[in-house]
N, C-alpha and C positions, 0 to 999 in steps of 0.2 A: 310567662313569656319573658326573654331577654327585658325588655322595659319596662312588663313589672316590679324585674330585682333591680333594675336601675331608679325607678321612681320611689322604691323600699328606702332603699339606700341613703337617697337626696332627702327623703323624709325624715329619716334617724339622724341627718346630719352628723356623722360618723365616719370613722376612718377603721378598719377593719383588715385585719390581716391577713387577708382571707380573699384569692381571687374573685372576680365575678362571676367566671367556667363554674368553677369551684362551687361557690356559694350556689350556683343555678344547680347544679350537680347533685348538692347536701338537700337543695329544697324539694326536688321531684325525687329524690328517695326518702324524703320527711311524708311527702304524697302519699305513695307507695304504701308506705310503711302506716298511716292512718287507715288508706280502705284496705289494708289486711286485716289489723288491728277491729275496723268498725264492721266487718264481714267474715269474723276469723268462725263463726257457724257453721262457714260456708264451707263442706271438704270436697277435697278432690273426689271423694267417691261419690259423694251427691251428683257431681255432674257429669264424671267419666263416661266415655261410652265403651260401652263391656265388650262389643263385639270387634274385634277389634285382628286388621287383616295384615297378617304379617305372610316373610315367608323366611325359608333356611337360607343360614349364608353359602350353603352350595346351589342355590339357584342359579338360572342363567338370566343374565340383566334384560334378556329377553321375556323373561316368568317373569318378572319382576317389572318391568315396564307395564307387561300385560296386566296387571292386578291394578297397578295404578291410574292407568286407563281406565280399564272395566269397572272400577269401582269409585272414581273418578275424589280420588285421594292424591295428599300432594307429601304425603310422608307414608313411608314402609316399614316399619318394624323391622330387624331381623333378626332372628335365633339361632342360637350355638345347635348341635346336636342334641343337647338337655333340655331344650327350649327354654332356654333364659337368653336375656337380651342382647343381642350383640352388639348391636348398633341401627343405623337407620339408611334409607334409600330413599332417594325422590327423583325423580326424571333429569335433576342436571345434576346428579351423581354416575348417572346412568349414560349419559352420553358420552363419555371414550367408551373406544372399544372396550368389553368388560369381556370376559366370559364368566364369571363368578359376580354375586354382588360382594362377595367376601371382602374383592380388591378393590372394592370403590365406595363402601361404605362410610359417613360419617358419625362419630358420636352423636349422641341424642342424649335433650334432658329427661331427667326421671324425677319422679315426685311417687310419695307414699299416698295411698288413699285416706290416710287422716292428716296430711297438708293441709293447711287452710288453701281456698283456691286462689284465692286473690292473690298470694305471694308467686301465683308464674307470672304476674305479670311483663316484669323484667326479661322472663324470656321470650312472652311470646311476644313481645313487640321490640327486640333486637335488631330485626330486620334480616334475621336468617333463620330462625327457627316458626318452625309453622304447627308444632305439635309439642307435647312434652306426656310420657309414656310413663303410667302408673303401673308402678309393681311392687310385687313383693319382697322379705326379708333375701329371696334366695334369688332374687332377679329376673320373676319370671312373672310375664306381663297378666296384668289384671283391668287394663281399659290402657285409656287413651285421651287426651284433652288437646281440642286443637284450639283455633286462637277463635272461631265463629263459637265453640261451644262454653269458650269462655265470653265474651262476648255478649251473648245470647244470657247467661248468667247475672252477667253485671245488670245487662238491662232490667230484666225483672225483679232482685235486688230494686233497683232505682224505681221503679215503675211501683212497687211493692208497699214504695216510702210516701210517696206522693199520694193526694188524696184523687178518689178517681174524676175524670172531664167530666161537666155536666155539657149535655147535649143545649146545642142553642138553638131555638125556633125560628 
């Protein structure tokens, strides 16, 4: 937190040319960059989910709202006519009038399935991306990692390390 790197600071008794933003900036990518590093076992495709619901970019945002509904997902895949990646949908891509999702679609991140997992972190806690979409050399999707399946990961890692509760009477 902001008052840790300020109590740091006051500690070292130093003067540093290096703002505070900054230095808080450098230190949660030192973060980052530890539990990738201390969980780099971990890959994307260990955790990916394979089934994975996409649709064409000549869909109608109407198909395409519907899938997000009914399958009650907050990111949509979409594919070229080659079925590689085009981009991605989600309901507030969705709301101007669309008739294609072609013309409404946003980039989406991608990762390899032998990424360590832990390096999405950065995206999936941006605060706008909700998914990051495993594929292959040619671009064509082979799972999916949202931010609960990451998540979901971390915690059993962590749970994993710890020794187990003993029950109390």
């Amino acid at each position: 937190r902001p008052e840790d790197v300020d109590a740091a600071l006051a500690a070292l008794d130093e003067t540093f040319d290096i703002g505070r933003d900054d230095l808080e900036r450098l230190l949660c990518q030192v973060e980052l960059q530890a539990m990738v590093r201390s969980h780099r076992t971990l890959l994307c495709r260990d955790i990916m989910s394979r089934a994975v619901i996409s649709v064409p970019e000549n869909a109608t945002a109407d198909e395409a709202r519907k899938q997000l509904l009914d399958h009650n997902i907050r990111t949509l895949p979409v594919v070229d006519a080659e079925a590689k990646l085009a981009g991605a949908v989600g309901l507030r891509e969705l709301m101007p009038a669309a008739e294609t999702v072609k013309g409404v679609m946003s980039k989406v991140g991608t990762a390899a399935p032998e990424t360590p997992a832990m390096s999405l972190l950065a995206v999936l806690t941006d605060g706008r991306s909700h998914a990051v979409v495993i594929v292959d050399a040619e671009q064509r999707i082979l799972g999916l990692i949202t931010q609960t399946d990451l998540l979901a990961a971390a915690a059993r890692l962590q749970t994993a390390d710890e020794p187990p509760l003993k029950a109390v009477a």
